[in-house]
C-alpha positions as CSV (number, residue, x, y, z in Angstrom):
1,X,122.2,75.1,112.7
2,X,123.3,74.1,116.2
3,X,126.0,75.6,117.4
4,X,126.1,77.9,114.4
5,X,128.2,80.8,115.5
6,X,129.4,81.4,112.4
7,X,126.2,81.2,110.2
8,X,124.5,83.3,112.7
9,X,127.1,85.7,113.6
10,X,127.6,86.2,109.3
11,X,124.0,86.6,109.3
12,X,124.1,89.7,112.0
13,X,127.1,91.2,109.9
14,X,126.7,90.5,106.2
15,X,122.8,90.0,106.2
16,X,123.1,86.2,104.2
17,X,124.5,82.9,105.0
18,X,125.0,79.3,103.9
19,X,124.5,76.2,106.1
20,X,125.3,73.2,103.5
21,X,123.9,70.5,105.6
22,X,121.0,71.8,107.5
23,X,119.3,68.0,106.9
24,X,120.3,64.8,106.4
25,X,120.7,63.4,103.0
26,X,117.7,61.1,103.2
27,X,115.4,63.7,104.9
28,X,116.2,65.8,101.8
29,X,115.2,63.1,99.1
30,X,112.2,62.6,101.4
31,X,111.1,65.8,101.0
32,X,112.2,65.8,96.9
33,X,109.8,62.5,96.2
34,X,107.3,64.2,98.3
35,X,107.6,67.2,95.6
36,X,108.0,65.2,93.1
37,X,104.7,63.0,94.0
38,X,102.6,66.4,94.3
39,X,103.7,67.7,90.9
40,X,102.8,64.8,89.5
41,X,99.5,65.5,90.8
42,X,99.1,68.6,90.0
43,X,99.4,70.6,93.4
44,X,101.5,72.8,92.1
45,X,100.3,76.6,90.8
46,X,102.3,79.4,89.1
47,X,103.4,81.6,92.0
48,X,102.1,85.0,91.6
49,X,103.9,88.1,92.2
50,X,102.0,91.4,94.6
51,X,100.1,90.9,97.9
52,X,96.6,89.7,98.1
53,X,94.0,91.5,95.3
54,X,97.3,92.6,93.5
55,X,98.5,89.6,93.1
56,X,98.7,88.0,89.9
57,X,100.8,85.8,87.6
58,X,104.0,87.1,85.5
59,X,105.8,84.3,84.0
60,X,108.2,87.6,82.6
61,X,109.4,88.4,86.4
62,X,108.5,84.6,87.8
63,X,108.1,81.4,86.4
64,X,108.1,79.1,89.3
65,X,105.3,77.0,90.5
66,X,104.7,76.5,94.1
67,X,102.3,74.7,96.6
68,X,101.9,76.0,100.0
69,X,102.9,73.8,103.6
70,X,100.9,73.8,106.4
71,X,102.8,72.2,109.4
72,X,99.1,71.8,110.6
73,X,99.1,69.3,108.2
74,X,102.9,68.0,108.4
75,X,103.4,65.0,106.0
76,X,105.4,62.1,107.0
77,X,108.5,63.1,104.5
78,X,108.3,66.7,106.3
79,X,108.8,65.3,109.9
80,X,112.3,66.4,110.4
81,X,111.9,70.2,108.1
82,X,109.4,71.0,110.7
83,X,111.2,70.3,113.7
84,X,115.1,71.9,112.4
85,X,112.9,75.0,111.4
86,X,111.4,75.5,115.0
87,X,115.0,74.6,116.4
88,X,116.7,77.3,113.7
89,X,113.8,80.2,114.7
90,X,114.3,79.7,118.5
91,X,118.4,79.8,118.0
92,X,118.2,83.1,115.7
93,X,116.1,84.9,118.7
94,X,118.2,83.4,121.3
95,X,121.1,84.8,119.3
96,X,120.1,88.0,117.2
97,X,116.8,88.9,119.4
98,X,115.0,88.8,116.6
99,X,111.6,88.5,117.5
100,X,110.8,85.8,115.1
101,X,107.4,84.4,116.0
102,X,106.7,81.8,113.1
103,X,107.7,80.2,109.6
104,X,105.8,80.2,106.7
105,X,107.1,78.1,103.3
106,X,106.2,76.2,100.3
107,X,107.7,74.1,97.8
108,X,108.8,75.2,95.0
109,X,109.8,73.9,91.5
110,X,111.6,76.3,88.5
111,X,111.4,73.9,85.7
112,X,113.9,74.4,83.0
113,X,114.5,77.8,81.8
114,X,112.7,79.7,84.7
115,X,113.7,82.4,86.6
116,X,112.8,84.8,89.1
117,X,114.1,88.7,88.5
118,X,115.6,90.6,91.4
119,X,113.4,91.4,94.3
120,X,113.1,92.0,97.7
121,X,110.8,89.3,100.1
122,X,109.2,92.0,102.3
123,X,106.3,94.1,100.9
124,X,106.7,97.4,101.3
125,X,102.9,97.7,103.2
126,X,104.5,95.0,106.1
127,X,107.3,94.5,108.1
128,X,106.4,90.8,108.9
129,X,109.0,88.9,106.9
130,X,112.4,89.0,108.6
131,X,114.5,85.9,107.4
132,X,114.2,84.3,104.0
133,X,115.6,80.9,103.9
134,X,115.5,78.5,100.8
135,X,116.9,74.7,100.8
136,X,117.5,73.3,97.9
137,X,116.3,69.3,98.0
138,X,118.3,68.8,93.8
139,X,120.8,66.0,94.2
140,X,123.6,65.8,92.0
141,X,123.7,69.2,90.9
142,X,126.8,70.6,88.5
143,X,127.6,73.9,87.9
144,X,127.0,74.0,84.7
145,X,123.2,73.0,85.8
146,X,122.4,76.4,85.9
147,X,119.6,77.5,88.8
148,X,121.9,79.6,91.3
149,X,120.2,82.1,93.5
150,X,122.0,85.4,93.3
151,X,122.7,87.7,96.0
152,X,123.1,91.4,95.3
153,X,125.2,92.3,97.8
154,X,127.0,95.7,98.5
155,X,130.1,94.8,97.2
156,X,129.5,92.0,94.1
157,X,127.1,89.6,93.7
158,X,127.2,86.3,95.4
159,X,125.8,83.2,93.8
160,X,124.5,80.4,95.8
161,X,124.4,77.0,94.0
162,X,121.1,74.8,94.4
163,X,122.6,71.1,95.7
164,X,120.8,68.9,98.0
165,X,120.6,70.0,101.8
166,X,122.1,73.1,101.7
167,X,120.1,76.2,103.5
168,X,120.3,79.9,102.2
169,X,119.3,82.6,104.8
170,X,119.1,86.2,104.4
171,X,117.5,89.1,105.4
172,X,114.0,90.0,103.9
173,X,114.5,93.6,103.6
174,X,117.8,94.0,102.3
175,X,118.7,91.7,100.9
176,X,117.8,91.9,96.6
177,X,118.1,88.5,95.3
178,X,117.4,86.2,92.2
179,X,116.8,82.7,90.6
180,X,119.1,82.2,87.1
181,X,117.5,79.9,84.7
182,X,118.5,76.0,85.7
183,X,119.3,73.6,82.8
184,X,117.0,71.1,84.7
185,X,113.9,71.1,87.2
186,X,115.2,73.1,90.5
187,X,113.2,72.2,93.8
188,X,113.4,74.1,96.9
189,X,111.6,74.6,100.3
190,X,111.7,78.2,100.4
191,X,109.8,80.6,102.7
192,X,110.0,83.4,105.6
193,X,111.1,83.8,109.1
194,X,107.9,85.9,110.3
195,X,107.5,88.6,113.1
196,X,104.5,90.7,114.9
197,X,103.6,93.3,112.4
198,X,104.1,96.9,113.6
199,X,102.2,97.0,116.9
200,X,99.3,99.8,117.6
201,X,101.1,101.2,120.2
202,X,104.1,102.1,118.2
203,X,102.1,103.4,115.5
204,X,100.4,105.6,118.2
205,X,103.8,107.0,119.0
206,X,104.9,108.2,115.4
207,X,101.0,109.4,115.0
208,X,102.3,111.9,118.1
209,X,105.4,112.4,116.7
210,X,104.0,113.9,113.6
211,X,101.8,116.2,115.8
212,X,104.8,117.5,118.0
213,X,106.8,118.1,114.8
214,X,103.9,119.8,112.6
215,X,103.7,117.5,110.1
216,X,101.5,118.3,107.2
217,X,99.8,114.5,106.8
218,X,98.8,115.1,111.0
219,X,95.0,115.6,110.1
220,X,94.9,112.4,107.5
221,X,96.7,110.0,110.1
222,X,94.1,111.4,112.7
223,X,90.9,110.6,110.6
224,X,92.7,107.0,109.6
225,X,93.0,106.3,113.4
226,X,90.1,107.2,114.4
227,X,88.0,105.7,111.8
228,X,85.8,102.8,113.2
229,X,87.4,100.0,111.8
230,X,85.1,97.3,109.3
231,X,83.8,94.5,111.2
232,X,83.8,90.9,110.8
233,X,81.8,88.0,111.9
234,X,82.9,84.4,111.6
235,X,80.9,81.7,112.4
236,X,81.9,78.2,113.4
237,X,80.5,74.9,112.3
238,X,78.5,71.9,114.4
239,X,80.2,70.8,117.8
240,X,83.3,73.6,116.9
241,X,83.9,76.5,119.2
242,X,85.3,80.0,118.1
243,X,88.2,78.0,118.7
244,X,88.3,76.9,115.7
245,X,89.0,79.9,113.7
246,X,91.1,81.4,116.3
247,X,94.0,81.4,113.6
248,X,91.7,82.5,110.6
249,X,90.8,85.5,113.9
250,X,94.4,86.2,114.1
251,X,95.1,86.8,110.6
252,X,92.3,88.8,110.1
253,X,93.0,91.4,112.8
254,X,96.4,91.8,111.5
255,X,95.0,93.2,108.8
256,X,93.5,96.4,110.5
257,X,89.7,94.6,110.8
258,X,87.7,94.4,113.8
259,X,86.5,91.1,114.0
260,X,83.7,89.8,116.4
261,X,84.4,85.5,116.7
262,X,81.0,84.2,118.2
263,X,79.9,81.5,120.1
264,X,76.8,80.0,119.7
265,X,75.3,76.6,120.4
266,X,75.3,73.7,117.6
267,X,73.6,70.1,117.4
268,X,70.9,69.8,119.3
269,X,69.6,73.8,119.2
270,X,67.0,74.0,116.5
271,X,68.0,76.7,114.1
272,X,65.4,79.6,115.2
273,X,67.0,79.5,118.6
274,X,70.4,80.3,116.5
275,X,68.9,82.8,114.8
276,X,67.7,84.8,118.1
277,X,71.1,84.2,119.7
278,X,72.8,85.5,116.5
279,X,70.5,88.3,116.7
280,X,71.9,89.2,120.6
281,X,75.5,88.6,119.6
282,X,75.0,91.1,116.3
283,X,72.5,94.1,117.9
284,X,76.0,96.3,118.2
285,X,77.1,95.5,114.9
286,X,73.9,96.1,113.1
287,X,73.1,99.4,114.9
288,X,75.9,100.4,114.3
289,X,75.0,100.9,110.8
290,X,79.0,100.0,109.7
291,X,79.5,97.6,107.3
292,X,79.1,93.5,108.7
293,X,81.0,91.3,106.5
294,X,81.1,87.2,107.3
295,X,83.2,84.2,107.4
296,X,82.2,81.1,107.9
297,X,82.8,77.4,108.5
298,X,80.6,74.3,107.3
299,X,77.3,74.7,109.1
300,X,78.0,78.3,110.3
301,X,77.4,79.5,106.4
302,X,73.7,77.4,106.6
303,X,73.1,79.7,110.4
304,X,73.6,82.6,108.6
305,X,71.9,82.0,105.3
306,X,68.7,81.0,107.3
307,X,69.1,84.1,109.5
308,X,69.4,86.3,106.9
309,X,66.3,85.4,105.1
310,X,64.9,85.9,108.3
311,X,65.8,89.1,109.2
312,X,67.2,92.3,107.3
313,X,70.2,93.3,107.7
314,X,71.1,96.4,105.6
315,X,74.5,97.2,106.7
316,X,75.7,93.5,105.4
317,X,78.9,93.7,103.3
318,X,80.3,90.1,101.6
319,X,80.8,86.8,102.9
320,X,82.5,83.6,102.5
321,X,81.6,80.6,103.0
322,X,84.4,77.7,104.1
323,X,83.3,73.9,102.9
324,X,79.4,74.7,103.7
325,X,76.4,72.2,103.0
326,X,74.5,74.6,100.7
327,X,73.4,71.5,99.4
328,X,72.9,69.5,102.3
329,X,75.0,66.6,102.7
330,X,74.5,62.8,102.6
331,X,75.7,61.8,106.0
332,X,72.8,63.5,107.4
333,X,70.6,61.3,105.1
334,X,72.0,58.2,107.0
335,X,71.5,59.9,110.4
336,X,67.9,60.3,109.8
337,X,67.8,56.9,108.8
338,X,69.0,55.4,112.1
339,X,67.0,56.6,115.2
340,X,69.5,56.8,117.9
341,X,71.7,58.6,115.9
342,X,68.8,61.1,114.6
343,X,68.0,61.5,118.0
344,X,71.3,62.1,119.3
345,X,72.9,64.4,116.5
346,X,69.8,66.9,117.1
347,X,67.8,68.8,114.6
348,X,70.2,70.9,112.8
349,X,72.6,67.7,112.4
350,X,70.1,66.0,111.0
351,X,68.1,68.8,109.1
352,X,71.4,69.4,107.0
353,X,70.6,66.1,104.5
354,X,69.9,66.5,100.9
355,X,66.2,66.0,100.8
356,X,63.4,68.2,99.1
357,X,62.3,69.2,103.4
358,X,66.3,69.6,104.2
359,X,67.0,73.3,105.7
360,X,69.3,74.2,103.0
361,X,66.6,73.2,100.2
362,X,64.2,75.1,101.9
363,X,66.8,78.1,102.0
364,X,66.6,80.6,98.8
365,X,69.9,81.9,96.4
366,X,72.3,83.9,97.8
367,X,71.2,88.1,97.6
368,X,74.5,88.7,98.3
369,X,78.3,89.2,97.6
370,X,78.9,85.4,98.4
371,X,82.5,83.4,97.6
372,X,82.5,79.7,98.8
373,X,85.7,78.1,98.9
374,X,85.3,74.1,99.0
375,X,87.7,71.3,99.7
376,X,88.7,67.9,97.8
377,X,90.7,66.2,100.4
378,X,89.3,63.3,102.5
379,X,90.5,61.8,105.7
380,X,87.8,59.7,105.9
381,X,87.8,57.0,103.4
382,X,84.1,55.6,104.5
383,X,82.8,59.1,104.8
384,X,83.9,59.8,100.8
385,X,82.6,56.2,100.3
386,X,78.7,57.8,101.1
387,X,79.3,61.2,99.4
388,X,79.3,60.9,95.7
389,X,82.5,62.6,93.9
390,X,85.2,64.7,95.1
391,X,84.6,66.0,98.7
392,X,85.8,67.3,101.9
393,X,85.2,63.8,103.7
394,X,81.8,65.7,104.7
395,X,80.7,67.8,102.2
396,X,81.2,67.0,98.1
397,X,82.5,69.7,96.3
398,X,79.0,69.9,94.1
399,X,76.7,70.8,97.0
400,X,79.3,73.1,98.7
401,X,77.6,75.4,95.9
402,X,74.5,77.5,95.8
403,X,72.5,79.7,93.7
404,X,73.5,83.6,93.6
405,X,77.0,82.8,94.4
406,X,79.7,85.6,93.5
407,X,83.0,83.3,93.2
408,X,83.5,79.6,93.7
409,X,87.0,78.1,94.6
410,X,88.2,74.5,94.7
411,X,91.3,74.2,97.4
412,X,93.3,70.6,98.5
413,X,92.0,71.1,102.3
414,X,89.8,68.8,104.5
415,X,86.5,69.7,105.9
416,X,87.6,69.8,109.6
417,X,90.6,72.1,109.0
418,X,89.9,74.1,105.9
419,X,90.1,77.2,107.6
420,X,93.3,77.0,109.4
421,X,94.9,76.9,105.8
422,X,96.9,79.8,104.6
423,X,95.7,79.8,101.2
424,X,92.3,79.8,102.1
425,X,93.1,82.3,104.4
426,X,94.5,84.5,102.3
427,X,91.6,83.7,99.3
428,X,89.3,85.1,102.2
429,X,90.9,88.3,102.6
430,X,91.3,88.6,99.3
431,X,87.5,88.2,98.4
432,X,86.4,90.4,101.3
433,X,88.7,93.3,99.9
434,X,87.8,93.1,96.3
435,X,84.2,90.2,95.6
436,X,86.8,88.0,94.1
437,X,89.0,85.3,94.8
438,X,92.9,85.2,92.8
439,X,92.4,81.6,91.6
440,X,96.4,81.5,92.7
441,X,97.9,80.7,95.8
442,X,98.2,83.9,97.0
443,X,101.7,85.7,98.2
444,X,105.2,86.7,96.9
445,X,107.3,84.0,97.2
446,X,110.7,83.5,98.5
447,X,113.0,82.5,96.0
């Protein structure tokens, strides 16, 4: 979109427009046999219509399937989207002052005879999405192909065929909009332009506003306000720092909770000496008498299982757990084997193996409301070589699991960055809101 006056200036005026080359012909089949590839391996899930625990699937409204894209995890067929997004975002704010702060997207794939009925992209609880943007990777396409996305605009409708490297924007909140039924599989990058959520302080404002006016729902915003706001823990794996769920932190307080990230040493400290700092870092919390719900990552979920058999904690609320040992994990069993590196990784490292003595064996069920979400992607080939089955490249998928568990999820993500996902993300909020995880990818999609 470089030197897009035009696009951008239609975009101000009319709230849509077309770019029809926004990437290079071979960048857009990269991105189509990448698509391709994954569908073929089953990534993809039906998109579900509603937000978080009211999401769910209606192939009567939507029958796309989609898989989510984490540029975390950029693949080698998405190194130029990536970039021409960040490029596009920056020129929009330089341009429209937008505000736009990120891009979120998946692919998705209408096979033949699907549609998507008219909707809006912004939920009406969140003012986040700004720009909805869809590119179409479906060489060769004819008109009588079918597939067009169609505008309702003001005036008439406006429909938008789905050919190879062309890049439909238009406003989230204004902008009603659907998919016609394609004569052949339709494939799309399609996602949001995202901004800061309304802020606090503004909120404060229109709180005073309805006091200086009179308004009858003063008292009710009052006690919402001031209500102490639920609490979360999260707790990072071995040689991570809070760091590490800095993103997972993000998303979390953007969704009105207070959340408490804590730092605590791993390796070498023997788990009772975790147990007694976590007990430091969580005297507010639990004398408060509020509700404590956790997150955690890998070892983190072991920590806190051993602490809470250790100590009562009757204000506790639900927990997830992200790719934890419950069941210890092999790789310890070849650190104990070799001295050095027993002696090096330290007691917990070590303690985490799979043996009858092995912390987590000696750990009881879950006495809880506990969701585990585990992941079967490896970067690790010799890692995935010592643990049997599908795995995380640290932990398998089978002893991610534990007795007493509430819900039990199975997500393409690695053990190291599992958490910076957005669908696990969003699984977690979802499970901390209602015990349960959606079993979808979670989010109204752009069309």
């Amino acid at each position: 979109m470089s030197g897009g006056a035009g696009p951008v200036a239609d975009l101000a005026s009319h709230g849509w427009t077309v770019l029809p080359d926004f990437l290079p012909a071979d960048a857009i089949a990269a991105l189509r046999r990448e698509a391709e590839g994954w569908q073929t391996d089953g990534r993809f899930r039906p998109g579900g219509v509603g937000r978080a625990a009211a999401c769910g699937v209606r192939h009567e409204i939507r029958g796309d399937r989609i898989v989510w894209l984490d540029p975390e995890g950029a693949t080698p067929a998405q190194e130029r989207f990536w970039p021409s997004i960040e490029r596009l975002r920056l020129e929009l704010n330089r341009e429209l002052y937008l505000g736009l702060q990120s891009f979120e997207g998946h692919y998705a794939l209408y096979p033949p005879g699907a549609r998507y009925a008219a909707h809006l992209d912004r939920f009406e609880s969140s003012d986040e999405r700004a720009v909805s943007c869809s590119l179409y990777l479906n060489a060769g396409w004819a008109a009588g192909d079918g597939g067009h996305l169609r505008l309702h605009l003001p005036q008439s409708p406006v429909d938008i065929p789905p050919r190879a490297g062309t890049l439909a924007l238009f406003r989230s909140d204004t902008v009603r909009h659907e998919v016609l039924p394609a004569s052949r599989p339709r494939f799309s990058v399609t996602g949001w332009f995202r901004r800061r959520p309304l802020g606090r302080g503004l909120l404060s404002c229109l709180v005073a506003a309805l006091i200086l006016t009179g308004a009858a729902r003063t008292t009710r915003a009052e006690d919402r306000s001031s209500a102490a706001p639920e609490t979360i823990v999260l707790l990072h794996g071995l040689s991570r720092t809070p760091r590490s769920l800095r993103r997972l932190q993000s998303a979390l307080e953007s969704r009105g909770y207070r959340v408490l990230n804590v730092d605590y040493p791993t390796g070498r400290t023997p788990i009772d000496a975790i147990a007694k700092i976590l007990d430091e870092r969580l005297a507010v919390c639990r004398a408060s008498g509020a509700r404590i719900d956790f997150v955690t990552h890998s070892s983190g979920g072991i920590a806190l299982r051993y602490y809470l058999e250790t100590r009562p904690l009757p204000n506790l609320g639900r927990v997830v757990m992200l790719a934890p040992p419950n069941g210890g994990s092999e790789l310890a069993d070849v650190l104990r084997r070799i001295p050095l590196a027993r002696t090096i990784a330290g007691p917990v490292r070590t303690g985490l193996g799979t043996g009858p003595d092995s912390l987590p064996a000696r750990l009881g069920p879950a006495h809880f409301e506990l969701g585990v979400i585990a992941g079967n992607r490896s970067l690790n080939p010799l890692f995935s070589w010592i643990v049997p089955g599908p795995d995380d490249g640290m932990v398998s998928v089978e002893r991610a699991r534990v007795a007493g568990m509430t819900d039990f999820l199975v997500v393409p993500r690695t053990h190291s960055f599992i958490m910076r996902s957005r669908e696990v993300i969003a699984e977690t909020g979802t499970f901390l809101a209602t015990g349960r995880f959606d079993h979808t990818e979670s989010g109204h999609a752009a069309s």
